[in-house]
C-alpha positions as CSV (number, residue, x, y, z in Angstrom):
1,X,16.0,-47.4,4.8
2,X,16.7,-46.7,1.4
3,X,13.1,-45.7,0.5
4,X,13.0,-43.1,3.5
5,X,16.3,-41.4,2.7
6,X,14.7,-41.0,-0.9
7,X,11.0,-39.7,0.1
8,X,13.8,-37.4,2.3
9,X,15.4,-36.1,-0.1
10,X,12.4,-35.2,-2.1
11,X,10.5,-33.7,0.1
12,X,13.7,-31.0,0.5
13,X,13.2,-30.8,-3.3
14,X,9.9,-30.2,-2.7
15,X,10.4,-28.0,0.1
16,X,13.0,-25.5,-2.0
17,X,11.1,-25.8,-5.2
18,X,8.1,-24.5,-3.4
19,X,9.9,-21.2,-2.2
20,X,11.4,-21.0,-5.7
21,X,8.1,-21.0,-7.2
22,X,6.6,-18.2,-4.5
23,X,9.6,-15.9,-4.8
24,X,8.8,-15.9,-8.6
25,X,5.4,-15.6,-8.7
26,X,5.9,-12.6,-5.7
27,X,8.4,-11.2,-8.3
28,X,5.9,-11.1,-11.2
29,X,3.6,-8.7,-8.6
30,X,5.5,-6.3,-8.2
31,X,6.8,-6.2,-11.6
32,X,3.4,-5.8,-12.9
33,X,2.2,-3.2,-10.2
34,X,5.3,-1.1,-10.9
35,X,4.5,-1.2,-14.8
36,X,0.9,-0.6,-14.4
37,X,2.0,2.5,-12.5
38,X,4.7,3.9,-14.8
39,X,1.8,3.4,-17.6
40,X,-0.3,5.8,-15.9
41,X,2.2,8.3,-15.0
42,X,3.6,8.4,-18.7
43,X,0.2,8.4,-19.7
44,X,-1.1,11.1,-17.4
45,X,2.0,13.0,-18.1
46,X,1.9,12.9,-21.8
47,X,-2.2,14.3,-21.7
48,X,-0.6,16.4,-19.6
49,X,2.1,18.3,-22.5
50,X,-0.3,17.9,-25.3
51,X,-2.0,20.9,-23.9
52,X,-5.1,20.3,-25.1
53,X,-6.5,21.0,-21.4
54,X,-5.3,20.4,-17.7
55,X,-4.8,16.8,-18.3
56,X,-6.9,15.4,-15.4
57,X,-8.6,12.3,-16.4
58,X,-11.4,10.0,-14.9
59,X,-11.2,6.6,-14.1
60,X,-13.0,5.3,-17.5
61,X,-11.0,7.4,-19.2
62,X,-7.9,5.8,-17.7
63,X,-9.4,2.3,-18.2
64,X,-9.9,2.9,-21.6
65,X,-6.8,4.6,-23.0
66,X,-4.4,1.9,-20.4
67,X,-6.5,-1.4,-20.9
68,X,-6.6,-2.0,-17.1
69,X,-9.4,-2.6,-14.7
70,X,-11.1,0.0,-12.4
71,X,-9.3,-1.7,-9.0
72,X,-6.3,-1.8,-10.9
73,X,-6.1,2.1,-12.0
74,X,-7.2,3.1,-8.5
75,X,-3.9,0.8,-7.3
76,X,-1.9,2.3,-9.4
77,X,-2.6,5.9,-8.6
78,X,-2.5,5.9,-5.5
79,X,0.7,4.0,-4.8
80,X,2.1,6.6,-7.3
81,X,3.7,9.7,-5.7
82,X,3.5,11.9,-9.0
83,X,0.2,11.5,-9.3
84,X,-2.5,14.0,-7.3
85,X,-6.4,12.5,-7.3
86,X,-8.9,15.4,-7.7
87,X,-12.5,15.3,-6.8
88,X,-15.6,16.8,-8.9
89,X,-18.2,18.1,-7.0
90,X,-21.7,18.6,-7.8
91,X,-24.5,21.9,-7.7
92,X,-24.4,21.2,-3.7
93,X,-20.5,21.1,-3.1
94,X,-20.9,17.4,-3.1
95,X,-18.1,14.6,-4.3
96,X,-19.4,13.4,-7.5
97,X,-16.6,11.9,-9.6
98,X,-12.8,11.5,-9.3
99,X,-10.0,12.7,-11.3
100,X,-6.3,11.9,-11.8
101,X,-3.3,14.4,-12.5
102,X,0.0,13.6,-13.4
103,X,1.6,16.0,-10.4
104,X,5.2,14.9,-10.5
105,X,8.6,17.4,-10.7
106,X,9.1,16.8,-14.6
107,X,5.3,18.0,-15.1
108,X,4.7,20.1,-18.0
109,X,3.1,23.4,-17.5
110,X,-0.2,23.0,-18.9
111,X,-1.1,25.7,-21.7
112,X,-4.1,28.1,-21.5
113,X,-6.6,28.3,-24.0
């Protein structure tokens, strides 16, 4: 009896260490996809005030300047609700390439050239 009530009692260990474990690890996902986004919005945003054009940025670009992968920028932008895509189009009005722009309320007005 004494060796079921133990193998009991640590499988309940088992049992709660387990949904420790998978709350954590859920945890650790969203904290990452929320700082991935804030990344590219501060980063989109501050391309955005330098001025130095409209501040719309392709993928590479993006995987470049933020160290992240091509599946994680797309993620990231489009979960994001200041951030607008923007297509390029080719000599026959075709998509060709994709764009970012940081399009939340604290944008900064772009300066002309």
């Amino acid at each position: 009896m004494a060796y079921n009530e133990g193998l009991g009692i640590v499988a309940n260990w088992a049992a709660i260490l387990t949904a420790v474990v998978a709350t954590t690890a859920y945890g650790r996902f969203l904290y990452q996809q929320i700082r991935q986004r804030r990344a590219l919005e501060n980063h989109l945003r501050s391309e955005m005030g330098a001025g130095r054009d409209s501040g719309k940025r392709t993928v590479l670009h993006l995987m470049a300047a933020l160290s992240l992968t091509e599946a994680e920028v797309l993620s990231a932008a489009f979960r994001s609700r200041k951030i607008s895509p923007a297509i390029i189009t080719d000599t026959k009005g075709r998509a060709d390439g994709l764009l970012f722009v940081y399009d939340g309320p604290d944008a900064p007005i772009p300066k002309k050239d």
